[in-house]
N, C-alpha and C positions, 0 to 999 in steps of 0.2 A: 682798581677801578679807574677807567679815563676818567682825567678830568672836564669840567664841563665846555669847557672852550673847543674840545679836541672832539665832542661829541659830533655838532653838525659835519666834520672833514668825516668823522668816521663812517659816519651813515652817508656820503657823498661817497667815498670810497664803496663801501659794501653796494652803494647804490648801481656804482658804474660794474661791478665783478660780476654782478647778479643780472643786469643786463646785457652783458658780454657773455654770462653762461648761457642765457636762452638766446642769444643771436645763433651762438655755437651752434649751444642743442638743433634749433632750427634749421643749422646750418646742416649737420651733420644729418639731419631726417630726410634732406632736401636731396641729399647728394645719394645715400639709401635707395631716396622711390627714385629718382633718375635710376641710379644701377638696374634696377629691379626692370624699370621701363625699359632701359639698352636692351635686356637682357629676354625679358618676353619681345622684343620688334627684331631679337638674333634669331629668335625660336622659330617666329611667324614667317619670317624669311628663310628659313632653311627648309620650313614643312610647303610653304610654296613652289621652292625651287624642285624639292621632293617629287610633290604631285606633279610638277610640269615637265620634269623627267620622265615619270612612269608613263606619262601622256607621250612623249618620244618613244618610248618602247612600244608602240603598236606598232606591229608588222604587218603593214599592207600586202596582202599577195599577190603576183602580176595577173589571178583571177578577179579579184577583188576591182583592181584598175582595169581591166579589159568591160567588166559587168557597168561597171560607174560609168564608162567612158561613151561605151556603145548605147546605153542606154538615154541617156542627153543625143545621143545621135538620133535614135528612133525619136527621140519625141518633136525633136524638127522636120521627121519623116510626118508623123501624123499629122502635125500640125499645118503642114504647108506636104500633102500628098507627093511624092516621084513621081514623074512622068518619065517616059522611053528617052525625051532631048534631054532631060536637065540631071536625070539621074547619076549616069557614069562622069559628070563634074560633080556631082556632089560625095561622092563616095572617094574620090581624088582627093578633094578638100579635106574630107575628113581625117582622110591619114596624113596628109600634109600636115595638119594644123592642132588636127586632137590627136594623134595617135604616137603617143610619145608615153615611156622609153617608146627607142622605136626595136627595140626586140623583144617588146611583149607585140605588136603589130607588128605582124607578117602583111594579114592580105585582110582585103574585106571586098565584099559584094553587096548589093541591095537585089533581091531575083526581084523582079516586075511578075506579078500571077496573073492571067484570067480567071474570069469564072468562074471557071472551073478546077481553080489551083492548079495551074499545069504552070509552068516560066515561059517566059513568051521574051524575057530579055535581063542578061544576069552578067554586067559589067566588072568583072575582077579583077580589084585593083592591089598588086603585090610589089614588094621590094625586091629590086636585083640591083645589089652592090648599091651605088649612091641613087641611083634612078627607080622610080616607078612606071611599070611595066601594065600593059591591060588586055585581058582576053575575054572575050563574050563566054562563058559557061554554057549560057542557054542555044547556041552556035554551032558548039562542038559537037555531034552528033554522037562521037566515040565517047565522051564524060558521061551521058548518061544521068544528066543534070537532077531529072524529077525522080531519083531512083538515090538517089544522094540523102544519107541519115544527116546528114546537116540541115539539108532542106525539109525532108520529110516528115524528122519530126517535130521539128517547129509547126509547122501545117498542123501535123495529126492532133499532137497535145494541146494544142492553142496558147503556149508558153515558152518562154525562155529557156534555153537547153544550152548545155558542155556535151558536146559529143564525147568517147574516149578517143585516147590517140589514134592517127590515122596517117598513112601514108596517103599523100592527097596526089596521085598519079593522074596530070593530065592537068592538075588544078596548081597549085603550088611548088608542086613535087617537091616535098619535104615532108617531118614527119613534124604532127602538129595537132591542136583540137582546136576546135569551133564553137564560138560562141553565137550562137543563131536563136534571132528576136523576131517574133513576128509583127509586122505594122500593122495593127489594127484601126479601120477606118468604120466609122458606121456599124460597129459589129462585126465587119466581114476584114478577113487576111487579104492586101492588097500587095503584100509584099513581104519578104523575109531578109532582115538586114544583120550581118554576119559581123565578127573579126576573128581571126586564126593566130591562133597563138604560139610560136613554134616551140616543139617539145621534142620527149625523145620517146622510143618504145617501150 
């Protein structure tokens, strides 16, 4: 048995071990939930990078980007109507500036209707080599413009249409489909705004 003098050192000893065990212990818990924490913030970062990959795996289709594209175009059509002057520069612009890849745009038109849905003026605007190129559709007598399933059934359906492939002889002359949107103003078709997409047979 310690004697009594060596008592108070003893218990100042055990005192100091006993709190040096729980600094440890402490210590050792501490260092535990940190792991634990590294390790779910490795988790949460891998299943975000995860989902933001699978998010990269959507395959846009160059129908997909022709429909998005044209369609922002018609609604500048509505909103601010074509006229005969200012049309064939705007359909210029458009491939200039939105119509990019530029080999999903081949060519586009806006046809100008009366009335009586007939074309009264259809400015096509297409790519030859680094230049863009333009010929009146509605002009051509030989095209055959109002007899045209691009135009026609955008008219008839009162909706958005993909023609099938088509040798566009007289128009593009290449083989391609048509994306053809009808401007609707007031309720009535004032016009049918196009882009061609070149393809194969």
């Amino acid at each position: 048995m310690p004697s009594v003098c060596f008592k108070p050192a003893l218990e100042t000893i055990t005192l100091l071990v006993v709190t040096d065990l729980k600094e440890t212990k402490g210590y050792i818990v501490q260092k535990l939930i940190m792991r634990k924490l590294n390790f779910l913030f490795v988790i949460i970062i891998s299943v975000l990078l995860f989902l933001s990959s699978c998010k990269n795996d959507v395959v846009i289709t160059p129908e997909q980007t022709v429909e998005t594209t044209l369609n922002e175009f018609v609604s500048t059509l509505v909103s601010i109507p074509p006229t005969s002057a200012d049309v064939s520069n705007r359909v210029k612009q458009y491939l200039q500036t939105k119509g990019y890849p530029t080999n999903y745009f081949y060519g586009s038109t806006v046809t100008l209707l009366d009335s009586l849905g007939v074309a009264t003026y259809s400015p096509y605007w297409y790519r030859n080599v680094d230049t863009l190129m333009m010929v009146d559709l509605a002009a051509d007598t030989s095209y055959h413009i109002n007899t045209q399933t691009w135009l026609r059934q955008a008219i008839d359906s009162r909706n958005a249409i993909w023609t099938a492939p088509y040798f566009d002889a007289g128009g593009g002359n290449i083989w391609m489909k048509t994306r053809s949107v009808p401007v609707v103003v007031n309720g009535k078709i004032i016009a049918v705004a196009t882009t061609d997409l070149p393809t194969t047979p």
